[in-house]
C-alpha positions, 0 to 999 in steps of 0.5 A: 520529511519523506512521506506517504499516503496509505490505508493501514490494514488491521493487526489481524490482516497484517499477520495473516499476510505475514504468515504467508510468508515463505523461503524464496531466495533473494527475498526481503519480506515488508515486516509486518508493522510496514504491509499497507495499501499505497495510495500515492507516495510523496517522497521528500516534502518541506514542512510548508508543503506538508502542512497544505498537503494536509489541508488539502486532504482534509477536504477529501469528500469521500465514502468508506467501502470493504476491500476484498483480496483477490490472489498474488502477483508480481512486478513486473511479471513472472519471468522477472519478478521484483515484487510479489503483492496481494491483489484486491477485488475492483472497488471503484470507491477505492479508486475514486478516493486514489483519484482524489488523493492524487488530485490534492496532491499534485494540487500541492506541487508534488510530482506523481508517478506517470503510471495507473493506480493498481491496488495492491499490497507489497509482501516482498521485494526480490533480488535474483529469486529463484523462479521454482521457488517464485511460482511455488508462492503465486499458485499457492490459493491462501489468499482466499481466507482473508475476511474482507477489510472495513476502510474507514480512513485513510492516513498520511505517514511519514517513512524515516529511513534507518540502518534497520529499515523504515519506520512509518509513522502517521502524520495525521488521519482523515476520516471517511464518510460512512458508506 
């Protein structure tokens, strides 16, 4: 199974992420029923590994808390962009709970990404972008309309690839304590 562990955002939320959305040549938007927040990403994991992945994130011991967005960006920066994201304000409840992901994770034997955890959530993913068009999204001040986000839970997703695209569908759901 190839699999993912992430913070699912209200319909709400993901549509109004998605009528963000804009023509930027060489674009391919995330679908709307695909925009959540990344917490660790897995990839291919046995079905022995997956069920310990799951015991060990049922012993997560954290806090729910709010996310708060804070603008739009790119990787890896605006001369090159690859990706365009929302950001999220600092929560280090968030971090906290990415950190205690992470550590059940690779308590499992599955490799991680060298890299920090940056809190962001994928809007599209760009090949040969036209930069007039690229800057036109980033400095456009929508994002500051968006009602904070109450987390509750966190979810363990399996991502099938298919000739239309990923399909994403929750594994198993673990609660947050209330905040």
């Amino acid at each position: 199974m190839r699999l993912f562990v992430a913070i699912e955002l209200p319909d709400e939320i993901k549509r109004q992420l998605e009528a963000m959305r804009t023509h930027i040549t060489g674009s391919r938007w995330v679908p709307l029923e695909q925009i959540h927040l990344t917490l660790a990403f897995l990839g291919e994991v046995d079905d022995a590994t997956c069920d310990l992945l799951t015991g060990a994130l049922a012993t997560i011991k954290a806090s729910g808390f709010n996310l708060c967005f804070s603008g739009t960006g790119c990787f890896p920066d605006r001369r090159r962009p690859r990706v365009l994201w929302v950001g999220l304000e600092p929560e280090p409840l968030l971090n906290s709970l990415a950190f205690l992901v992470r550590k059940a994770v690779l308590g499992c034997d599955i490799p991680q990404e060298e890299r920090s955890f940056f809190p962001h959530i994928t809007l599209a993913r760009l090949k040969f972008p036209d930069p007039g068009e690229v800057a036109a999204f980033l400095d456009q001040p929508r994002i500051q309309r968006l009602p904070q986000v109450n987390v509750r839970e966190f979810v363990l997703f399996q991502s099938l690839l298919t000739p239309q695209g990923a399909v994403h569908t929750p594994v198993q759901t673990f609660a947050l304590a209330p905040p």
